[in-house]
PLY file of the C-alpha trace (Angstrom):
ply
format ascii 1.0
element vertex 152
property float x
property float y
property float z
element edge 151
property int vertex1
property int vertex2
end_header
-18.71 10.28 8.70
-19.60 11.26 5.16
-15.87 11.53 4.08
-15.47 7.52 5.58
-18.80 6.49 3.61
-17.39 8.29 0.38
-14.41 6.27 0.77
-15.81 2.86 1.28
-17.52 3.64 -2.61
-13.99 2.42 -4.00
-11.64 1.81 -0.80
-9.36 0.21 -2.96
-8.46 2.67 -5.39
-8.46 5.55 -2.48
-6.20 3.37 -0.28
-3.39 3.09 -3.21
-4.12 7.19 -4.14
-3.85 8.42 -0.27
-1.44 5.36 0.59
1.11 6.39 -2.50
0.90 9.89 -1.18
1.86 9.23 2.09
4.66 6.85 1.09
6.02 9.86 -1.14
5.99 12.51 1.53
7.61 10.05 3.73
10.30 9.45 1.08
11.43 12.81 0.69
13.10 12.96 3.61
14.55 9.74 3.78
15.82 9.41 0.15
17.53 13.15 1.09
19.07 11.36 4.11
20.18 8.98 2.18
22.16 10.81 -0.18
23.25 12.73 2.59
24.96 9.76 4.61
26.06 7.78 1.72
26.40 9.91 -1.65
25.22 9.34 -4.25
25.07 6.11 -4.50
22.54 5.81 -1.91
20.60 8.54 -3.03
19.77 6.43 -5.54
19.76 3.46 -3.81
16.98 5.32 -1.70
14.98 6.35 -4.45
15.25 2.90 -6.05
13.70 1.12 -3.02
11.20 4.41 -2.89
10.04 3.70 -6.39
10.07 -0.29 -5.24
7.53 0.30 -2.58
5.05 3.53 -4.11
4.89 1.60 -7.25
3.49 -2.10 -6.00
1.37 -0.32 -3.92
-0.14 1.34 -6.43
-0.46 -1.50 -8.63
-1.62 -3.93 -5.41
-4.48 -1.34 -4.82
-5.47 -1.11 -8.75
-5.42 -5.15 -8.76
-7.66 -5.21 -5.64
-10.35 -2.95 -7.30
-10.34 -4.85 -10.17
-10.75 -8.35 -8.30
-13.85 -6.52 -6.18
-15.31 -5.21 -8.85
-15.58 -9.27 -10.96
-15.51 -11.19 -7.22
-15.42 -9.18 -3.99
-15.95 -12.47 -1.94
-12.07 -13.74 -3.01
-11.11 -9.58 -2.29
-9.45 -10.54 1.32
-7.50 -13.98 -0.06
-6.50 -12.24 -3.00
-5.23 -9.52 -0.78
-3.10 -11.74 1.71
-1.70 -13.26 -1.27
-1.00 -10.13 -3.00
1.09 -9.23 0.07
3.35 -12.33 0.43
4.04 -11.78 -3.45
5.09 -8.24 -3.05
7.35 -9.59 0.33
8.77 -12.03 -2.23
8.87 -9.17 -5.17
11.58 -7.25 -2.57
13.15 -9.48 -1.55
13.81 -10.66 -4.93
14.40 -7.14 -6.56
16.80 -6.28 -3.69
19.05 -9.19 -4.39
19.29 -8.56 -7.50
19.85 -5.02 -7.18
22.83 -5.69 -4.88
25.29 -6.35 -7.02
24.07 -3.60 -9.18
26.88 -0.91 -9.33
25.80 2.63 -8.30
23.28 1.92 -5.63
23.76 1.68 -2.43
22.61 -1.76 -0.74
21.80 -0.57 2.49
20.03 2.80 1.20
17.84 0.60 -0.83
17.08 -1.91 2.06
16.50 0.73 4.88
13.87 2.76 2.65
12.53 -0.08 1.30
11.38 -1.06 5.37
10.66 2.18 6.00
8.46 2.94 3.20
6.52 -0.78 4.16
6.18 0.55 7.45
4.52 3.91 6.08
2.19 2.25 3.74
0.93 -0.58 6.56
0.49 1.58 8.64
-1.85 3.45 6.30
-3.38 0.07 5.47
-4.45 -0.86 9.10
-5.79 2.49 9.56
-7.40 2.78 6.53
-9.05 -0.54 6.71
-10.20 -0.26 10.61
-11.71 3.59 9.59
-13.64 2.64 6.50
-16.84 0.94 6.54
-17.23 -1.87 3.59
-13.20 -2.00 3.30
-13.21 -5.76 2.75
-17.02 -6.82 3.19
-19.57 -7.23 0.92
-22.44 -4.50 -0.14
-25.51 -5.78 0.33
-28.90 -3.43 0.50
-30.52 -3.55 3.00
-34.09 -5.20 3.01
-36.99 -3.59 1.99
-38.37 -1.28 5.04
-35.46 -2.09 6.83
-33.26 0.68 8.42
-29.70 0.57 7.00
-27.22 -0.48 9.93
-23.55 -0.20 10.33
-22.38 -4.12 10.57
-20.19 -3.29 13.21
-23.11 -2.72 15.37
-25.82 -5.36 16.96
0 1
1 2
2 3
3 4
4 5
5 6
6 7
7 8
8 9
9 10
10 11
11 12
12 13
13 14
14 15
15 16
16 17
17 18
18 19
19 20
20 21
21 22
22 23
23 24
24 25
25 26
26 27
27 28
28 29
29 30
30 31
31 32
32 33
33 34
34 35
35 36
36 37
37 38
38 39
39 40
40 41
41 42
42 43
43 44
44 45
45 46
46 47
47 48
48 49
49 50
50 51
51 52
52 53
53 54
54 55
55 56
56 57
57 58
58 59
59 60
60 61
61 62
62 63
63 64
64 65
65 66
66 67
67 68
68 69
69 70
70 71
71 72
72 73
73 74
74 75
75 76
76 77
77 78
78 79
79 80
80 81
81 82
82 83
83 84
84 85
85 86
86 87
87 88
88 89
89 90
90 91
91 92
92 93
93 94
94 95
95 96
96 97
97 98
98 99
99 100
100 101
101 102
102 103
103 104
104 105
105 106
106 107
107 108
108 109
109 110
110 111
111 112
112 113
113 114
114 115
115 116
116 117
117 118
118 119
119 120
120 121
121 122
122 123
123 124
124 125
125 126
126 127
127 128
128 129
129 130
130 131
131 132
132 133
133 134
134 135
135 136
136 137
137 138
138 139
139 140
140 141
141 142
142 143
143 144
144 145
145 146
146 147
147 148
148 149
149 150
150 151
């Protein structure tokens, strides 16, 4: 428990550290694949979408610490929108990317799921295993034993 309660200090920043991590090491082998079943072209299609993904999840997570640390009540509306921007971001970047020369369309698309995947999956359990991920700090009152919220 004292590795969960260290976390919830700034869950924001440590979700876009461990969550960038885990996208990378998931990358690795997938970009390789890529460049494996299509060249070189979707090698770097694959580490285009790659790049796509760990990046706005890194900046997503430094936004979200920023927003808690001025107005932690808007934190969870901020966040939904922050995801249907980086949907639209994709989609957006991946059109345009297709008629880009050199990369490989369906490299960039595949790792560009796969990579979401990764990095929600991380965000579920990351958010369900760390106390204060999305609520507000409040002491507790004077006298009062400190209680997990989760609990009656």
């Amino acid at each position: 428990m004292p590795r969960a309660l260290r976390r919830s200090r700034t869950p924001e920043l440590e979700l876009a550290r461990y969550g960038a991590v885990r996208a990378t090491v998931a990358a690795i082998p997938i970009v390789a694949g890529a460049g494996l079943l299509r060249g070189r072209p979707g090698l770097v299609g694959a580490a285009v979408g790659a790049g796509l993904v760990i990046g706005l999840f890194v900046v997503t997570g430094a936004l979200l610490a920023c927003v808690v640390r001025r107005s932690p009540a808007i934190l969870p509306a901020v966040s939904l929108v922050g995801a249907l921007l980086r949907m639209i971001a994709y989609g957006v970047l991946l059109t345009v990317l297709a008629g880009v020369d050199g990369i490989d369309r369906a490299s960039t698309a595949v790792t560009t799921c796969l990579l979401l995947v990764v990095t929600l999956a991380y965000e579920v359990r990351f958010a369900a295993t760390t106390p204060g991920f999305y609520w507000l700090h409040s002491p507790a009152p004077d006298g009062a034993r400190a209680k997990e919220r989760t609990q009656g």
